[in-house]
Phi, psi and omega in degrees: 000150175278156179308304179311322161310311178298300221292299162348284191305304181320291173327291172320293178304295197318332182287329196254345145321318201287352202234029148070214180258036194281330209278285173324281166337318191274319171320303188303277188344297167285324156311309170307322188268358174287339185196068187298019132266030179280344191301337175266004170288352205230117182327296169278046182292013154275329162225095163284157201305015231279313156334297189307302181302331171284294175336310181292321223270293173326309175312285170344298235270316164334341195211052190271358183266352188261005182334308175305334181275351172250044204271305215269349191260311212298301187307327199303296182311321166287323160276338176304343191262354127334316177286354187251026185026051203251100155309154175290329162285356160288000174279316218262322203273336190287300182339274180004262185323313195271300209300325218236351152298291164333303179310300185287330182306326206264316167073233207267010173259006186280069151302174188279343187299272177333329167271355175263335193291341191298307191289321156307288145350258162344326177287306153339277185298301189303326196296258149342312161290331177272342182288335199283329219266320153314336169289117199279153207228139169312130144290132161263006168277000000 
């Protein structure tokens, strides 16, 4: 990504960040209805992760210029998301769902600069989760 792309993606989360973890909440809401059955990747799906998935979604988009360094966090994070049978073609429909929240959230500041550095980003990060997620995990027994 370009600096200008990070400034974009940034500027663009801090406005839709100002709404707590409601931007999360539409997601999962718009991913079940683009593919209702992911609603059973999730034990519970009353209480889903959604606080979490927001912290992380910050952490990430806040600090994108330090990425390459947080690659090792990012991979962690894809692998851990094995144990939830989270596939690899379930990225492009979450991309959808956070790309088509964003979009309404943002209404006429959703420009084309902004869905393509989003989509780069996104790409990035999905990119680095699928490698983790690809990795065979030690069994310790």
């Amino acid at each position: 990504m370009t600096p200008a792309q990070i400034e974009l993606v940034q500027k663009a989360w801090g406005k839709v960040t100002a709404l707590n973890n409601a931007y999360v909440q539409e997601v999962y809401e718009e991913l079940f209805k683009l593919s209702p059955e992911l609603i059973n990747l999730f034990p519970d799906p009353a209480g889903m992760p959604i606080a979490k998935v927001s912290e992380t979604l910050n952490t990430v988009i806040t600090s994108l210029e330090q990425l390459d360094a947080l690659g090792f966090i990012i991979r962690d994070l894809g692998r851990r998301h094995q144990k939830f049978n989270v596939q690899p073609h379930q990225f492009a429909l979450l991309k959808q769902a956070m790309t088509t929240v964003l979009s309404r959230r943002l209404g006429t500041h959703f420009q084309p600069e902004l869905a393509d550095a989003w989509s780069q980003m996104y790409d990035e990060v999905s990119v680095l989760m699928q490698e983790g997620l690809s990795q065979r995990t030690e069994s310790v027994v």
